[in-house]
N, CA, C and O atoms as CSV, one atom per row, in Angstrom:
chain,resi,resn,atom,element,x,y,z
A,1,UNK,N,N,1.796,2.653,-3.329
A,1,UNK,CA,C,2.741,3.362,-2.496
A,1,UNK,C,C,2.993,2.526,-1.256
A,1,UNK,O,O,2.135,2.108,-0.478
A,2,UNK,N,N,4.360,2.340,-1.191
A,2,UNK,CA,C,4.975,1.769,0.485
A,2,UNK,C,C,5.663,2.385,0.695
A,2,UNK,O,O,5.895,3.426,0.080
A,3,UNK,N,N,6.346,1.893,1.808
A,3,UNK,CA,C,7.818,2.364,2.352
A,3,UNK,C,C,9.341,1.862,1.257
A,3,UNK,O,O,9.606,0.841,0.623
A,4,UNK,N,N,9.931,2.939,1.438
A,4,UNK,CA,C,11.593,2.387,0.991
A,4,UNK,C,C,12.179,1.083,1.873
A,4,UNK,O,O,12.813,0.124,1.433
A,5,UNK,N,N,11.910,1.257,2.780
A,5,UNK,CA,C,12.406,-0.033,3.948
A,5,UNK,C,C,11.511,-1.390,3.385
A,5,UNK,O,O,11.906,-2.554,3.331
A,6,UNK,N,N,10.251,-0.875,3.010
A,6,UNK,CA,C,9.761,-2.313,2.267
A,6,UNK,C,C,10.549,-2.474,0.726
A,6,UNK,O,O,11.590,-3.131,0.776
A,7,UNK,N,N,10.265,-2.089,-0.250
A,7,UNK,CA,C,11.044,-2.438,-1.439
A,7,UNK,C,C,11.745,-1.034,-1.831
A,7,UNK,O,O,11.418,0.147,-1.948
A,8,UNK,N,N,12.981,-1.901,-1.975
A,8,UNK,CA,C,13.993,-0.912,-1.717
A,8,UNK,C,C,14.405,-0.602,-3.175
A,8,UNK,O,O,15.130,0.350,-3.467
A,9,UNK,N,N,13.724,-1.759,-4.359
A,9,UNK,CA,C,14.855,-1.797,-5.467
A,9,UNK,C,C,13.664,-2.146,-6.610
A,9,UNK,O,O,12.834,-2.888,-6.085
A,10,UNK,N,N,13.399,-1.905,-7.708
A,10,UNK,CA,C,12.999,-2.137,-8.937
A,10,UNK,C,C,12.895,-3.846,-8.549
A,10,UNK,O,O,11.798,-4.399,-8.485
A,11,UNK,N,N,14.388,-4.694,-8.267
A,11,UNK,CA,C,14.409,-5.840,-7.788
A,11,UNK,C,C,13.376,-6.739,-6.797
A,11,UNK,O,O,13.019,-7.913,-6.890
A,12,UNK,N,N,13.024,-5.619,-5.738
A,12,UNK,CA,C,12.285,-6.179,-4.538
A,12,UNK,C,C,10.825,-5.959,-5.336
A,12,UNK,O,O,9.866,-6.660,-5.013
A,13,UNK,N,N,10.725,-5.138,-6.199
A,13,UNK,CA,C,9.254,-5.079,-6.387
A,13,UNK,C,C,8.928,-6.205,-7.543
A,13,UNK,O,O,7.878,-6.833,-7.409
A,14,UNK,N,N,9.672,-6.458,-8.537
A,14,UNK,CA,C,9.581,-7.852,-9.773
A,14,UNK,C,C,9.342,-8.963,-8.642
A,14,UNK,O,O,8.382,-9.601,-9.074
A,15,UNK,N,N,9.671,-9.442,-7.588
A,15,UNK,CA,C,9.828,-10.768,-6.652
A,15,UNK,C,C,8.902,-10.284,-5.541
A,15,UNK,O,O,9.008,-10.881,-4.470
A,16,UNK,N,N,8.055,-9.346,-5.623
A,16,UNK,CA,C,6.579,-9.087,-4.903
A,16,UNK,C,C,5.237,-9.155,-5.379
A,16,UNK,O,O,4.847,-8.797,-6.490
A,17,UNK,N,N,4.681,-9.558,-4.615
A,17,UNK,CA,C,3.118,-9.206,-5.249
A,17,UNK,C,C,2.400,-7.765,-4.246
A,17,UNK,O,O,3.008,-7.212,-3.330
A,18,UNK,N,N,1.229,-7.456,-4.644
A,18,UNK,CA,C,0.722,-6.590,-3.934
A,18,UNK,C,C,-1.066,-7.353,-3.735
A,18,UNK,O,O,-1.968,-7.512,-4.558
A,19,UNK,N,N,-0.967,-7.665,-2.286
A,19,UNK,CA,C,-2.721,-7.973,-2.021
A,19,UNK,C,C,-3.699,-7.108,-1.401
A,19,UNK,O,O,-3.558,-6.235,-0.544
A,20,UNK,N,N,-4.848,-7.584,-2.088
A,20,UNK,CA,C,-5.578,-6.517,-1.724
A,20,UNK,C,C,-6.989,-7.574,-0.957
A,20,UNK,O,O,-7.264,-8.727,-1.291
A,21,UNK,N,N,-7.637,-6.803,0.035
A,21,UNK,CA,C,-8.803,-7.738,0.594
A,21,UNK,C,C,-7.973,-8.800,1.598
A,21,UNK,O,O,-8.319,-9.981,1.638
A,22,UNK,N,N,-7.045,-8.386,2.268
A,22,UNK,CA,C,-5.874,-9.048,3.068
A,22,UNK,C,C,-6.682,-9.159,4.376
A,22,UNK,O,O,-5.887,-8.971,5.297
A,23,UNK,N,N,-8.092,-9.414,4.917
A,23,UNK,CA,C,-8.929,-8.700,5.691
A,23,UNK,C,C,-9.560,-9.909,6.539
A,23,UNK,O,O,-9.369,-11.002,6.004
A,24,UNK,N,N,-10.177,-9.941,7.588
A,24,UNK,CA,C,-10.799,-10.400,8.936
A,24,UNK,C,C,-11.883,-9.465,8.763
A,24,UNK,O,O,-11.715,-8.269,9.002
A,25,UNK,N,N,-13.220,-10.029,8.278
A,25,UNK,CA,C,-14.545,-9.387,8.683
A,25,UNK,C,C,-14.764,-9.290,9.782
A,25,UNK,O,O,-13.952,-9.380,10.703
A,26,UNK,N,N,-16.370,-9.009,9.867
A,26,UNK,CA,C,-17.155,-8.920,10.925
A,26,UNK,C,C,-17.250,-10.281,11.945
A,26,UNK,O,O,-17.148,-10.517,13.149
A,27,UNK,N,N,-17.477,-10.920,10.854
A,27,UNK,CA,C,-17.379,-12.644,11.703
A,27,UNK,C,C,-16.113,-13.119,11.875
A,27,UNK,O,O,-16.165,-14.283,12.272
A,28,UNK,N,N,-14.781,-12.640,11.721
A,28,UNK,CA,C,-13.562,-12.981,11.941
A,28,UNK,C,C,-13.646,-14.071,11.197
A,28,UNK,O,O,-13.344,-15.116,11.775
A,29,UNK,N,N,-14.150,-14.182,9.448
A,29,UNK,CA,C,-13.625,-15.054,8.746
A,29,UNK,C,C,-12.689,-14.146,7.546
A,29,UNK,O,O,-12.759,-12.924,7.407
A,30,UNK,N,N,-11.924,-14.961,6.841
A,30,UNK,CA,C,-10.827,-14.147,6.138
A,30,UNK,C,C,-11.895,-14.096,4.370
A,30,UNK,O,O,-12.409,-14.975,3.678
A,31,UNK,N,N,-11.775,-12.269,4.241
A,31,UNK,CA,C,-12.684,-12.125,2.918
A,31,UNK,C,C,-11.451,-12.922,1.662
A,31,UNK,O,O,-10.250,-13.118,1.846
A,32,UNK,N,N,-12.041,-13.153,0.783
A,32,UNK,CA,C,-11.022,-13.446,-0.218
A,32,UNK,C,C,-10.156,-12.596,-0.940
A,32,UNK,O,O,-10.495,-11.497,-1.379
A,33,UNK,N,N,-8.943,-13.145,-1.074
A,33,UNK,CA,C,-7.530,-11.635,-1.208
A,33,UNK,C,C,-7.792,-11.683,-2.428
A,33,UNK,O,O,-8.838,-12.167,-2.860
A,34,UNK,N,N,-6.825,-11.158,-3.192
A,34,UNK,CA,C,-6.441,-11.031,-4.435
A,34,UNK,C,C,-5.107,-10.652,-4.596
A,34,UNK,O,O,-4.666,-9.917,-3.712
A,35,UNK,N,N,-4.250,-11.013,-5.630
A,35,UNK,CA,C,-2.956,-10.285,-5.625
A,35,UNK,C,C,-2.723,-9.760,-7.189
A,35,UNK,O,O,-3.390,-10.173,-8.138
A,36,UNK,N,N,-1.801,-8.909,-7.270
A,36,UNK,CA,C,-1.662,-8.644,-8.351
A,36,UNK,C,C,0.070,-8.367,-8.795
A,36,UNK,O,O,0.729,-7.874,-7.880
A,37,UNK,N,N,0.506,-8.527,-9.550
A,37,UNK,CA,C,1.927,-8.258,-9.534
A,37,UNK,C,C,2.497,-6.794,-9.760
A,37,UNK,O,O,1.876,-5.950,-10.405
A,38,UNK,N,N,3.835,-6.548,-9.124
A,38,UNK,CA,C,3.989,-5.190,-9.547
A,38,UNK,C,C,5.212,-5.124,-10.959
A,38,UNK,O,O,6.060,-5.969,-11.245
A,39,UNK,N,N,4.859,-3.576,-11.769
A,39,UNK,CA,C,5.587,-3.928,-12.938
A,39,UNK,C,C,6.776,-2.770,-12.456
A,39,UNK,O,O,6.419,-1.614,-12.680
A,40,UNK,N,N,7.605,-2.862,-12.074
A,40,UNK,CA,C,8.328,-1.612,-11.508
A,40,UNK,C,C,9.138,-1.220,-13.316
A,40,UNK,O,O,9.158,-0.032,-13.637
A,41,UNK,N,N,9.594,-2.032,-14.094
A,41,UNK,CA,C,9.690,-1.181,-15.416
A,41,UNK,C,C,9.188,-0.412,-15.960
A,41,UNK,O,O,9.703,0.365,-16.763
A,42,UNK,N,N,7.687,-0.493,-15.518
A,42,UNK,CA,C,6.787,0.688,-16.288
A,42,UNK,C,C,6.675,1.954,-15.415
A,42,UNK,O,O,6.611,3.081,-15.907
A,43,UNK,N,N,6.649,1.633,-13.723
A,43,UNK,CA,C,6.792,2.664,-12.943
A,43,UNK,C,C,7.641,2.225,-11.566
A,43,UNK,O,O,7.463,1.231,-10.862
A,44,UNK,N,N,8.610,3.285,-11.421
A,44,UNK,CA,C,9.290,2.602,-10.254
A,44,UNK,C,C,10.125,4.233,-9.456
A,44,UNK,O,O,11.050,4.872,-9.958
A,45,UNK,N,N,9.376,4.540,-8.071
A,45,UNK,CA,C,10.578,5.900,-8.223
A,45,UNK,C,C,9.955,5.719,-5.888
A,45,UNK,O,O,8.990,5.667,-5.124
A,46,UNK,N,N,11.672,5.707,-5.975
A,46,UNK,CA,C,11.354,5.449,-4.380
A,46,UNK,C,C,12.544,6.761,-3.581
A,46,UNK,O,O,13.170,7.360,-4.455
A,47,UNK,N,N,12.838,7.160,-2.325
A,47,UNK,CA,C,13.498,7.916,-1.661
A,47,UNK,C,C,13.582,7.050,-0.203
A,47,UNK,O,O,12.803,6.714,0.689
A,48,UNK,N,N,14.891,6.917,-0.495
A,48,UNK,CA,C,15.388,6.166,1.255
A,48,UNK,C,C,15.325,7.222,2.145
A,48,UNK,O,O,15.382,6.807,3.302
A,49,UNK,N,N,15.214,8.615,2.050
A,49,UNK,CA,C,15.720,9.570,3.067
A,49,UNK,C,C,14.125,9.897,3.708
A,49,UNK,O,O,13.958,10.155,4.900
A,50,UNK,N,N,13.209,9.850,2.889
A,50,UNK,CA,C,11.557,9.865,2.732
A,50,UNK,C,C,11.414,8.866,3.230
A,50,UNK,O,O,10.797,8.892,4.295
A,51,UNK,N,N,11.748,7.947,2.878
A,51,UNK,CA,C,11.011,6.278,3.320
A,51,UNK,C,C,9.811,6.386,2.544
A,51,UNK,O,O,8.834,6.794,3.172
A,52,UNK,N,N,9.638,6.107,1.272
A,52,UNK,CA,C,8.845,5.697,0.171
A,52,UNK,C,C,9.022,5.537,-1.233
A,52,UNK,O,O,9.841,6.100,-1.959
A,53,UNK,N,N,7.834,4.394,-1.628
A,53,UNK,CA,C,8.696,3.859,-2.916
A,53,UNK,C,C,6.970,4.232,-3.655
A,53,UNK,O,O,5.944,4.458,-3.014
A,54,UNK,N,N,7.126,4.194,-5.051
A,54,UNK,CA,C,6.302,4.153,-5.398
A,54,UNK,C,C,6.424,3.214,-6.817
A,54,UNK,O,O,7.162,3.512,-7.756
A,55,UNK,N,N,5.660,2.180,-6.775
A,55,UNK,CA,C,5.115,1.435,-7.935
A,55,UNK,C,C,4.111,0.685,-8.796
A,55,UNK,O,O,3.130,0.175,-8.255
A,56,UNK,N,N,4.330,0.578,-10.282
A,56,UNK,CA,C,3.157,0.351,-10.616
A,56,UNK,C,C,2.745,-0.475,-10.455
A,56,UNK,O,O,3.619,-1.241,-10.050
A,57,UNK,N,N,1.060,-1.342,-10.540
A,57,UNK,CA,C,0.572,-2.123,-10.388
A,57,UNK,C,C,0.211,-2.801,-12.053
A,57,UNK,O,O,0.170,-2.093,-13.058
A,58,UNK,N,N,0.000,-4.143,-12.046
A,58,UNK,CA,C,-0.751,-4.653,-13.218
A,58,UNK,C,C,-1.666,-5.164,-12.782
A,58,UNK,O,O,-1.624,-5.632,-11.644
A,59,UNK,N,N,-2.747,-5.233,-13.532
A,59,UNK,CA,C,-4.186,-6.164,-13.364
A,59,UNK,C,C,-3.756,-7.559,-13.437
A,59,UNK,O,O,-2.768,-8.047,-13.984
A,60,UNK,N,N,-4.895,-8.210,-12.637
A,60,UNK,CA,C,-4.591,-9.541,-12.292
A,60,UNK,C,C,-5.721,-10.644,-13.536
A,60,UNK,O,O,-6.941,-10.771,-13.427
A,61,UNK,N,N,-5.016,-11.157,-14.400
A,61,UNK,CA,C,-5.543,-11.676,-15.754
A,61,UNK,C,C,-5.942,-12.252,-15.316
A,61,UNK,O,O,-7.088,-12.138,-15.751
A,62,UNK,N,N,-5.968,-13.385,-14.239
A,62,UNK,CA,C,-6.479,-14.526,-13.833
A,62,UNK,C,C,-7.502,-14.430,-13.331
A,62,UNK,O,O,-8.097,-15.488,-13.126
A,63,UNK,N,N,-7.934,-13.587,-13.058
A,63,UNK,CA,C,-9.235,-13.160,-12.363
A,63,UNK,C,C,-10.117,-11.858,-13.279
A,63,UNK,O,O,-11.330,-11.675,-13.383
A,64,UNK,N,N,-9.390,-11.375,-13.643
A,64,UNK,CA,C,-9.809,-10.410,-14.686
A,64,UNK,C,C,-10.399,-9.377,-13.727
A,64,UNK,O,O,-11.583,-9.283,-13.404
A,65,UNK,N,N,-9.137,-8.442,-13.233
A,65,UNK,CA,C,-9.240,-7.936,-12.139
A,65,UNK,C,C,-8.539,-6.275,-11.763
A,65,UNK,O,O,-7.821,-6.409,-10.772
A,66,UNK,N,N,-8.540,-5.368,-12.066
A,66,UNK,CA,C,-8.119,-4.163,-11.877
A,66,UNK,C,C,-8.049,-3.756,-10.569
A,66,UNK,O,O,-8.964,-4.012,-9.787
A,67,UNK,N,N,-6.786,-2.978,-10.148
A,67,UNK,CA,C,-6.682,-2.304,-8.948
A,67,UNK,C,C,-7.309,-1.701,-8.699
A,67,UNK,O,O,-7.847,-1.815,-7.597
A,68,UNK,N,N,-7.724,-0.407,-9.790
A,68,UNK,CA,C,-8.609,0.350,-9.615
A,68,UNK,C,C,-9.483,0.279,-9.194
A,68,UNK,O,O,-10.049,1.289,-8.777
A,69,UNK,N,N,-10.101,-1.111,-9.080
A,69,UNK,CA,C,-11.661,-1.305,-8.347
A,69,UNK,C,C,-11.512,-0.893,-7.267
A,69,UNK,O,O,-12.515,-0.494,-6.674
A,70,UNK,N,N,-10.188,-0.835,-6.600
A,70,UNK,CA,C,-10.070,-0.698,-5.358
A,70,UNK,C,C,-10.518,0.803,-4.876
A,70,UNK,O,O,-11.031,1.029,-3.780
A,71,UNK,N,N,-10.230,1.826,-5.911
A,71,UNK,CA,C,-10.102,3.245,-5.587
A,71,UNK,C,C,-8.777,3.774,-5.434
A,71,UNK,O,O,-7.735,3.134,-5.574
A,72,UNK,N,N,-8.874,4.800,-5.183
A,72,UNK,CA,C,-7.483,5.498,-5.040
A,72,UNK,C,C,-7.229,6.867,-4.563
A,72,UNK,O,O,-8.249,7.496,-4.846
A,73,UNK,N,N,-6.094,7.922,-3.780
A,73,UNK,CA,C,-6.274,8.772,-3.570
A,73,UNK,C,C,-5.081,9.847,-4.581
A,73,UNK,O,O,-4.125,9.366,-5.189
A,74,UNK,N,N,-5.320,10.883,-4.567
A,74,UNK,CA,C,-4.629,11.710,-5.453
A,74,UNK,C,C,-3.613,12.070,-4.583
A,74,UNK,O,O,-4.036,12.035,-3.427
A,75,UNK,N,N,-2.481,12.392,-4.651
A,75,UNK,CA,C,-1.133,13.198,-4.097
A,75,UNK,C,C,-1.075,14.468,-4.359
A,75,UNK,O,O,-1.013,14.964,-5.484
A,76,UNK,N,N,-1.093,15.079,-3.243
A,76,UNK,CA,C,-0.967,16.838,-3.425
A,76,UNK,C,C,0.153,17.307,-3.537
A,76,UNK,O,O,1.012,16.798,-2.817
A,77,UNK,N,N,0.461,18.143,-4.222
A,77,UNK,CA,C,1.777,18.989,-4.460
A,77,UNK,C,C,1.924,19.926,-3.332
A,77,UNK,O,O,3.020,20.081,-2.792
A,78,UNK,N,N,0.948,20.508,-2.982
A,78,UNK,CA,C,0.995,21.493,-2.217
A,78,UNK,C,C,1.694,21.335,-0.619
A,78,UNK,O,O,1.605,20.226,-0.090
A,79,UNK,N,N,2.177,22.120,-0.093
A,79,UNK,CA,C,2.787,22.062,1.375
A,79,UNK,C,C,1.306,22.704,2.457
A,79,UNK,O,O,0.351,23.464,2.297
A,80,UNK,N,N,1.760,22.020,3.334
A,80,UNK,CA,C,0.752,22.570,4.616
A,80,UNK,C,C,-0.754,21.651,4.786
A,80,UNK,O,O,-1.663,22.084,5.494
A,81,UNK,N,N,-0.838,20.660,4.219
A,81,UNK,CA,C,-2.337,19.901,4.257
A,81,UNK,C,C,-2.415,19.427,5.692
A,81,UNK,O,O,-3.390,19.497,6.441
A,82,UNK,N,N,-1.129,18.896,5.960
A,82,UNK,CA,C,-1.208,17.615,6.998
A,82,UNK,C,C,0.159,19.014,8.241
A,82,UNK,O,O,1.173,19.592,7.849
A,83,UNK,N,N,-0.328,19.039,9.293
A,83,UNK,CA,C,0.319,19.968,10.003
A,83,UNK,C,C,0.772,18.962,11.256
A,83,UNK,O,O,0.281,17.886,11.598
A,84,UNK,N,N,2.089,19.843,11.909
A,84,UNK,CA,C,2.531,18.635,13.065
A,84,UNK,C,C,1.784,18.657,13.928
A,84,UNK,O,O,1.034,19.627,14.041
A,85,UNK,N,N,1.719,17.186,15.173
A,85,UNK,CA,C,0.728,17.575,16.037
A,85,UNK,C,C,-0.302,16.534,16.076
A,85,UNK,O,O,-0.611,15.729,16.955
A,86,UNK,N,N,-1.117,16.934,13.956
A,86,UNK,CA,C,-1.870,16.370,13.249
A,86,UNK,C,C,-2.189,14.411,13.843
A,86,UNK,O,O,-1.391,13.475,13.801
A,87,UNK,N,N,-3.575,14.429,14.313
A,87,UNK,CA,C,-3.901,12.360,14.476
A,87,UNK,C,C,-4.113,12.522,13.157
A,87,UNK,O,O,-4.514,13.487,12.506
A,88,UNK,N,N,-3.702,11.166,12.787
A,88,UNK,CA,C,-3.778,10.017,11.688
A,88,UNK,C,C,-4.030,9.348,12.400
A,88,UNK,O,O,-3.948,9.175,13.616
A,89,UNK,N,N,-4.785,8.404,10.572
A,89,UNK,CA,C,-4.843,7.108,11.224
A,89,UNK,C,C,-4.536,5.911,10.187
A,89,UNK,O,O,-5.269,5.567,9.260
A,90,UNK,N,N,-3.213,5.314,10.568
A,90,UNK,CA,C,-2.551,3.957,10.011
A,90,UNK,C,C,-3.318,2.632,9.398
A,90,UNK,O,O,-3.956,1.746,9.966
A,91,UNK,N,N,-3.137,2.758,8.611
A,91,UNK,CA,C,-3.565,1.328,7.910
A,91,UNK,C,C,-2.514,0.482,7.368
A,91,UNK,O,O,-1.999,0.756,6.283
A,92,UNK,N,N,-2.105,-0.697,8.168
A,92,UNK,CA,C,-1.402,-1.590,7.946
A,92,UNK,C,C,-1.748,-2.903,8.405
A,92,UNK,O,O,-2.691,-3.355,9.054
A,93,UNK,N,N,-0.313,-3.577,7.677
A,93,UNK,CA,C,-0.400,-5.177,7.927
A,93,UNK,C,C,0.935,-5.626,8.747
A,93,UNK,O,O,1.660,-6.475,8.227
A,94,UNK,N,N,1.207,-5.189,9.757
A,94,UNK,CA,C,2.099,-5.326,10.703
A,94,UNK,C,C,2.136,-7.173,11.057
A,94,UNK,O,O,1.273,-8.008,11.327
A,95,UNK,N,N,3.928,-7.203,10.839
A,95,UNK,CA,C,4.239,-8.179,10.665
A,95,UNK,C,C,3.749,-9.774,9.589
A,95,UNK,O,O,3.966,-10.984,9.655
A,96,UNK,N,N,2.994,-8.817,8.660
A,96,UNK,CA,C,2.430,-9.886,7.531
A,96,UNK,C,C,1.055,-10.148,7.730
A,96,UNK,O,O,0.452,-10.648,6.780
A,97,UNK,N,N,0.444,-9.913,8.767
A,97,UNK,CA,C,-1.012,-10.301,9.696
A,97,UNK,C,C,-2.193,-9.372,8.732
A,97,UNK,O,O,-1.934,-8.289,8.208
A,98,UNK,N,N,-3.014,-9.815,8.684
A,98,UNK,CA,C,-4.278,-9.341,7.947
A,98,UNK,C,C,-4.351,-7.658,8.828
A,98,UNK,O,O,-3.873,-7.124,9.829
A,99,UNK,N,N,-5.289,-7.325,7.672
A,99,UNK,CA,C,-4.944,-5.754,7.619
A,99,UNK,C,C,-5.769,-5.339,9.278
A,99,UNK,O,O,-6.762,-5.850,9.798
A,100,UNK,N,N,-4.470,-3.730,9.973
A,100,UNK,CA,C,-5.173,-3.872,11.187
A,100,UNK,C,C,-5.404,-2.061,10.909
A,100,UNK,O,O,-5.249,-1.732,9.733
A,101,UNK,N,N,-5.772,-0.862,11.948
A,101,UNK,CA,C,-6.235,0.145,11.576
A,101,UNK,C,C,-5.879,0.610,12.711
A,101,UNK,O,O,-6.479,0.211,13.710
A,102,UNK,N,N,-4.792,1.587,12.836
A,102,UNK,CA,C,-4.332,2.268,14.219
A,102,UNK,C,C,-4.626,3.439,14.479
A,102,UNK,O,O,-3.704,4.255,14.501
A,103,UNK,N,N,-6.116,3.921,14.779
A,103,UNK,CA,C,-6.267,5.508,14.934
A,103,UNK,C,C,-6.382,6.400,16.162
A,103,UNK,O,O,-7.053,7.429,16.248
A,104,UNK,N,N,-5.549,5.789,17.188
A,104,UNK,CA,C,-5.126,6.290,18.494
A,104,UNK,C,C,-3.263,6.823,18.466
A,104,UNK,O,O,-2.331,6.099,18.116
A,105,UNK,N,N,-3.178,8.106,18.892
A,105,UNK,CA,C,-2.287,8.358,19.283
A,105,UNK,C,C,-0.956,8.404,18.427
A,105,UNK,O,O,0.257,8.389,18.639
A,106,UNK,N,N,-1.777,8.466,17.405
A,106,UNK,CA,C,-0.480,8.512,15.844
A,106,UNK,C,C,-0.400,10.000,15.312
A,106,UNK,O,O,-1.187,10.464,14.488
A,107,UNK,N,N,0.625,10.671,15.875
A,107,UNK,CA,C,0.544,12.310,15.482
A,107,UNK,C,C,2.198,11.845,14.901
A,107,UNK,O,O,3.131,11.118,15.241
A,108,UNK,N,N,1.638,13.269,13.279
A,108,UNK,CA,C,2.301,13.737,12.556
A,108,UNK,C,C,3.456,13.850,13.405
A,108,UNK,O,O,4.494,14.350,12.973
């Protein structure tokens, strides 16, 4: 799952990869990434008005490597989990930069 503003098109996701372990440890050395390609033919379903895309991932043969190792969270159907107001907290890679974690002052 990303944003619509990131891949906007079945197109943008075939000419992407998705990395994972994009990261700056403890010692501020870089852990080793991994990437994997996305198959948006097998899954591809995004909303510009939402701002999100959702697509599938393939395992990375070269490494012999599943996303799944990564974990994952389930999507609720239900309304009312997340209320306005609500802190979060952001996990991104702002401006391409190894992954950073924003959990100040980010309300719903």
């Amino acid at each position: 799952m990303t944003n619509n503003h990131v891949l906007e098109s079945p197109a943008d996701a075939r000419y992407s990869v998705f990395e994972l372990d994009y990261e700056i440890d403890l010692n501020k050395d870089f852990l080793p990434k991994i990437e994997f390609t996305l198959d948006p033919d097998r899954f591809f379903l995004t909303d510009e008005r939402l701002d999100f895309t959702l697509v599938a991932v393939s395992a990375n043969t070269d490494k012999n490597r599943e996303p799944g190792e990564w974990g994952w969270h389930h999507l609720a159907e239900r309304d009312g989990l997340i209320a306005p107001d609500e802190f979060v907290s952001i996990i991104q890679h702002p401006q391409g930069e190894p992954k950073q974690i924003a959990m100040r002052e980010n309300k719903v």
